[in-house]
SEKOL-948649 format. One line per 4 residues: number of its first residue (from 1); their letters; for each residue y, x negated, z negated of N, C-alpha, C. Coordinates in steps of 0.1 Angstrom, whole numbers. Each point is the difference from the previous one (the first is absolute). Example, Ala and Ser with C-alpha at 12.3 -4.5 7.8 and 13.67 -1.06 7.14 Angstrom:
// SEKOL-948649
1> as> -57/-132/-78/12/9/0/12/-9/0  11/4/7/11/-9/0/11/8/-8
//
This chain:
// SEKOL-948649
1> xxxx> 998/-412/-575/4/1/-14/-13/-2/-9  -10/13/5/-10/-6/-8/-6/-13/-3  -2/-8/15/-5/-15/0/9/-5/-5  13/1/-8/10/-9/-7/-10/-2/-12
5> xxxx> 2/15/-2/-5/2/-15/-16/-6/-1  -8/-1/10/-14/-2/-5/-1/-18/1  9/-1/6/1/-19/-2/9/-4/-17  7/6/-3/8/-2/-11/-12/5/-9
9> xxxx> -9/10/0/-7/0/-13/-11/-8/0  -3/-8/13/-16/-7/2/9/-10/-6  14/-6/4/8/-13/-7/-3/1/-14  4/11/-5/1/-1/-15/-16/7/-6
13> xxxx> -11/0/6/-8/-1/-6/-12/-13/1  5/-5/8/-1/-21/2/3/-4/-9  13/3/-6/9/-7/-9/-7/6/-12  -6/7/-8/-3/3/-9/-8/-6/-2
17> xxxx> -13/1/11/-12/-3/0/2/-13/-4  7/-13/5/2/-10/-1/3/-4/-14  8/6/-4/9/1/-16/-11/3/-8  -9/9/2/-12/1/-9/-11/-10/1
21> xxxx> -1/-6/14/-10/-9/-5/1/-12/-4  15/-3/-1/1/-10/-6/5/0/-15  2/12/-4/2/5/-15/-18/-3/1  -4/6/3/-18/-2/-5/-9/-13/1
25> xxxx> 5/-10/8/-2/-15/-3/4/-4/-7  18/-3/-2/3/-5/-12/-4/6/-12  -4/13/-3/-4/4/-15/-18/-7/0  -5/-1/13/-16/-5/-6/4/-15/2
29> xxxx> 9/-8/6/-1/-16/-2/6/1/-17  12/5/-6/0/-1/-15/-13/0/-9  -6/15/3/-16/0/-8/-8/-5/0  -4/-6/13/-9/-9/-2/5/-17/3
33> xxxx> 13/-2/-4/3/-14/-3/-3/-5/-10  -3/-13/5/-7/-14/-15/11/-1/-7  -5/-2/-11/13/-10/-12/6/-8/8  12/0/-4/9/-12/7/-6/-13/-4
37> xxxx> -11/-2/-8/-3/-16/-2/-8/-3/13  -4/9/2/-12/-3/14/7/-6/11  12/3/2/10/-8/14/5/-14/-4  -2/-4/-14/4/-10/-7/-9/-15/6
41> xxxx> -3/-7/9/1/-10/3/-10/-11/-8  -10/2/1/-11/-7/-12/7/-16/-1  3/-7/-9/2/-17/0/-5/-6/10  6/-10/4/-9/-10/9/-12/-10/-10
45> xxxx> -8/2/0/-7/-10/-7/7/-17/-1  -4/-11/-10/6/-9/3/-13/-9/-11  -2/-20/7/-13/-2/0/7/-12/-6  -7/-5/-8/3/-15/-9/-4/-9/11
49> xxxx> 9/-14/2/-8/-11/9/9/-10/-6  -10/-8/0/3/-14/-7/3/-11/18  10/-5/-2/8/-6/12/5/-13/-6  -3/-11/12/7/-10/-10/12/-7/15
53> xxxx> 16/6/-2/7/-2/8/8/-12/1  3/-8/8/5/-11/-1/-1/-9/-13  -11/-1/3/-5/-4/-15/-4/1/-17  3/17/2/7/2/-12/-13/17/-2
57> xxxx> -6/-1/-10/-10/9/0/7/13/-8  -6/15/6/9/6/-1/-12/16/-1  1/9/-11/-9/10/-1/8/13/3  0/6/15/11/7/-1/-9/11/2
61> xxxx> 8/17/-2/-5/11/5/7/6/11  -5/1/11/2/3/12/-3/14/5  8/3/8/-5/14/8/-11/-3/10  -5/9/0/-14/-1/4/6/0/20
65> xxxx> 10/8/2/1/-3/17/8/-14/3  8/-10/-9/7/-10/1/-3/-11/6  6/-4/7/-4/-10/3/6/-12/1  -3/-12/1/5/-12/-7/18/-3/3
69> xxxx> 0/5/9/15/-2/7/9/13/-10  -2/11/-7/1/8/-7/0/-6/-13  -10/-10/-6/3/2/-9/3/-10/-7  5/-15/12/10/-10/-2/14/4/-1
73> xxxx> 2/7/14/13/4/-5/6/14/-7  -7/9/-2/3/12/-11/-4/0/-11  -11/-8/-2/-4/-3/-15/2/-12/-8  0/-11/8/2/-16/-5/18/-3/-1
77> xxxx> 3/9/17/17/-7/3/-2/-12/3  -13/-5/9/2/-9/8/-1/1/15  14/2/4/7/4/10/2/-10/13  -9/-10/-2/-1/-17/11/-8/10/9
81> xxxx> -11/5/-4/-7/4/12/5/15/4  2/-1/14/10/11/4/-11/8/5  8/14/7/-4/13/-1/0/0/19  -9/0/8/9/2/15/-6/13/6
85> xxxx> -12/-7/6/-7/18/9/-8/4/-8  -5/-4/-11/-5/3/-9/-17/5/7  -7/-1/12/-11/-3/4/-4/-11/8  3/-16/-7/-9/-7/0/1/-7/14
89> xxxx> 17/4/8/-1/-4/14/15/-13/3  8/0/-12/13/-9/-2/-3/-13/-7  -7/2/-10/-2/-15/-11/7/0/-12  10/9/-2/13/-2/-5/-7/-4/-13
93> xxxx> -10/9/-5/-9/0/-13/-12/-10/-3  3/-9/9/-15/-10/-1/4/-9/-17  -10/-1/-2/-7/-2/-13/-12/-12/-3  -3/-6/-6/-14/-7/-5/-8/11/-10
97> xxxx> -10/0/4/-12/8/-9/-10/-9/3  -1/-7/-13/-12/-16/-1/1/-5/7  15/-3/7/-2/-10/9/-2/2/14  -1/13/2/3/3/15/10/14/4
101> xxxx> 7/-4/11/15/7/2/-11/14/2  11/13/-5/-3/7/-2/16/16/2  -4/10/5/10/10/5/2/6/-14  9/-2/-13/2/4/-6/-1/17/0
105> xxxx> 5/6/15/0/12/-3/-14/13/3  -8/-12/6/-11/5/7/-13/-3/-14  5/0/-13/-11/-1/-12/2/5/-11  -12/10/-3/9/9/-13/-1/-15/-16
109> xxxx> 4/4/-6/1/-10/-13/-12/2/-7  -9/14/2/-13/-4/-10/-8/-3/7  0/-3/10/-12/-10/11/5/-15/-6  12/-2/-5/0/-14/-3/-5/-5/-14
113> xxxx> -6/10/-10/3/-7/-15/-13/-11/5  5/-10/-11/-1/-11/3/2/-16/4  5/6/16/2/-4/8/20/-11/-8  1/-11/10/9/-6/0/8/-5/7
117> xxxx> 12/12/-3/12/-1/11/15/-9/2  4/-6/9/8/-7/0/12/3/5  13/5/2/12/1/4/9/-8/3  11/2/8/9/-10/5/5/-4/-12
121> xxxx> 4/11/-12/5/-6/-11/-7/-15/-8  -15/-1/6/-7/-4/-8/-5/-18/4  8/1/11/0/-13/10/8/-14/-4  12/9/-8/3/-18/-4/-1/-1/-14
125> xxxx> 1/-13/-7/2/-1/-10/12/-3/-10  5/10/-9/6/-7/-7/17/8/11  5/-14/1/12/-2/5/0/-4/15  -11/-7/3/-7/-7/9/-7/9/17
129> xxxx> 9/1/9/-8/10/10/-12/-8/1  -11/13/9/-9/-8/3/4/-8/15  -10/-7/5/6/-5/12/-1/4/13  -6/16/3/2/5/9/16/11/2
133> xxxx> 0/3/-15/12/7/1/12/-15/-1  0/-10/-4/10/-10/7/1/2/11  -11/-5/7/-3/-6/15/7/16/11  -2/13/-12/8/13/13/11/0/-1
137> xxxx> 8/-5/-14/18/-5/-2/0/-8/11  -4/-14/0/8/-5/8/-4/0/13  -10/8/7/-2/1/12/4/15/5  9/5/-9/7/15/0/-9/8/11
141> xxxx> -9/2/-9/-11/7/8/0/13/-5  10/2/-3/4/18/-3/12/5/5  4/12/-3/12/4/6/3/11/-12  -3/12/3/2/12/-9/-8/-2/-17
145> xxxx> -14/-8/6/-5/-4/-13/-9/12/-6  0/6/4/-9/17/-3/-16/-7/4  -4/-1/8/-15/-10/5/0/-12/-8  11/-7/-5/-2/-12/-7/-11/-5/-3
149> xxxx> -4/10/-16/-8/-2/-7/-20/1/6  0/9/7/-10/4/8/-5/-13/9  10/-5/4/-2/-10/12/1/-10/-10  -3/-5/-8/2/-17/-7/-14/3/-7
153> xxxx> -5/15/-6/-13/1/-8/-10/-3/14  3/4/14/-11/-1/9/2/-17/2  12/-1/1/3/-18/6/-11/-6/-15  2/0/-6/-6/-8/-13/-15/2/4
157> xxxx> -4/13/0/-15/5/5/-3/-12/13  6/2/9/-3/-8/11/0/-15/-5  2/-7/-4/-2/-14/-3/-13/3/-9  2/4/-8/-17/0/-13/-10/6/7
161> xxxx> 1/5/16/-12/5/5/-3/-10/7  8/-9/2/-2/-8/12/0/2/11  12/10/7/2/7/12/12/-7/9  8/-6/-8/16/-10/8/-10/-10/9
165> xxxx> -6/2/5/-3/-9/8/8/-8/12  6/13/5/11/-4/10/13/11/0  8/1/8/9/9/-2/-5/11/6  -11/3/13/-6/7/-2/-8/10/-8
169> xxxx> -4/-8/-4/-12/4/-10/10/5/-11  11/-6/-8/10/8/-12/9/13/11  1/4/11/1/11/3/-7/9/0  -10/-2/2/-13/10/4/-4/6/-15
173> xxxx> 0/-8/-9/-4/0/-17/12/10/-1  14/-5/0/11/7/-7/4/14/12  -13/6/2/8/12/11/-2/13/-6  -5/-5/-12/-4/15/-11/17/-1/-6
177> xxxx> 8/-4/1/9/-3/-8/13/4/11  10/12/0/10/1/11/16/-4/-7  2/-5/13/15/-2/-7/14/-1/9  1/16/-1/10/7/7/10/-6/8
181> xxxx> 4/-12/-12/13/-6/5/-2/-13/15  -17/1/-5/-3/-13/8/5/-16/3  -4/-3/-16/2/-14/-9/-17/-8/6  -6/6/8/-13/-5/4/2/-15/-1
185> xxxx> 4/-7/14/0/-13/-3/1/-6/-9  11/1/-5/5/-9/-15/-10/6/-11  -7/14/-3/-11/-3/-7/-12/-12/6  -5/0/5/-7/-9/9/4/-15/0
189> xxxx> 9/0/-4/9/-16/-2/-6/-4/-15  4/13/-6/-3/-4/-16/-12/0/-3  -8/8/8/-14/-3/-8/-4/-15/8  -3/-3/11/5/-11/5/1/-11/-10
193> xxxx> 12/-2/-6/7/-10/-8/-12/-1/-12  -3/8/-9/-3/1/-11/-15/-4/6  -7/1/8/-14/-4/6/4/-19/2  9/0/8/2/-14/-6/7/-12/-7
197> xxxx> 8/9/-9/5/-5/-13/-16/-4/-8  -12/10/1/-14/-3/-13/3/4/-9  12/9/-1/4/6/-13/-10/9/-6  -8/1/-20/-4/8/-1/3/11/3
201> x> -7/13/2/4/13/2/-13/5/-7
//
């Protein structure tokens, strides 16, 4: 009986103990708590860059972590260059930056002011495709079309570098560029074609 009783009072003097020191933290985390502004989240900074996009010169303010693929399509709404693994290993986001293909998602936007960027939007003219995106119509060198864009900015890249040499050689070039559905060939047809069509690109 007694060991009932000396376990029941060691219980409930645990339980006090406990009850009190957590009454005595929460009363010193209130007293010595910051102003609620202090948990408040400082602004992200954000950086003027002068960009001149598909031809069109443009002074925007940017977030300082953005990066180009960010702030075509969340800030411009230009939604051609798509969104995939987002590190720089699909293509989905390839881009011109002066002229050379580029991982839209792998570059923040104030490393570019200056600089002169090109988009799928920015390939034809007018009403008029250009002739690599003809040459992937009619060699239906897509499927789902999500890679589209990505794979026509590298295909274009590959002819102005001087890499179509052979169909080897436009494989090996277009392997930064994936495409799930596996339209390979028939991209390879088209770049192909437009190498010797002599069409400007």
């Amino acid at each position: 009986m007694m060991h009932c009783y000396l376990m029941s009072s060691r219980r409930s003097f645990i339980r006090k103990a406990i009850g009190f020191t957590a009454i005595s933290v929460g009363a010193s985390i209130l007293t010595d708590a910051h102003p609620i502004d202090a948990f408040i989240p400082a602004p992200i900074p954000k950086q003027k860059v002068l960009l001149t996009i598909n031809g069109k010169q443009m002074e925007l303010m940017v977030d300082i972590r953005s990066t180009v693929l960010d702030l075509l399509r969340e800030q411009l709404g230009m939604t051609g260059t798509k969104k995939g693994c987002a590190m720089g290993d699909c293509g989905a986001c390839m881009i011109h930056v002066n002229g050379n293909r580029t991982n839209a998602c792998l570059t923040l936007a104030v490393y570019n002011d200056g600089n002169k960027i090109t988009t799928i939007e920015g390939l034809s003219k007018a009403d008029a495709l250009h002739p690599m995106q003809a040459a992937f119509l009619k060699h239906d060198s897509f499927q789902c079309g999500y890679c589209t864009s990505g794979q026509i900015m590298s295909a274009v890249a590959c002819l102005k570098e001087g890499k179509a040499t052979n169909r080897d050689a436009i494989k090996e070039y277009m392997k930064r560029n994936i495409c799930r559905c596996g339209s390979y060939q028939n991209i390879v047809d088209a770049i192909e074609e437009v190498k010797k069509s002599g069409a400007a690109i």
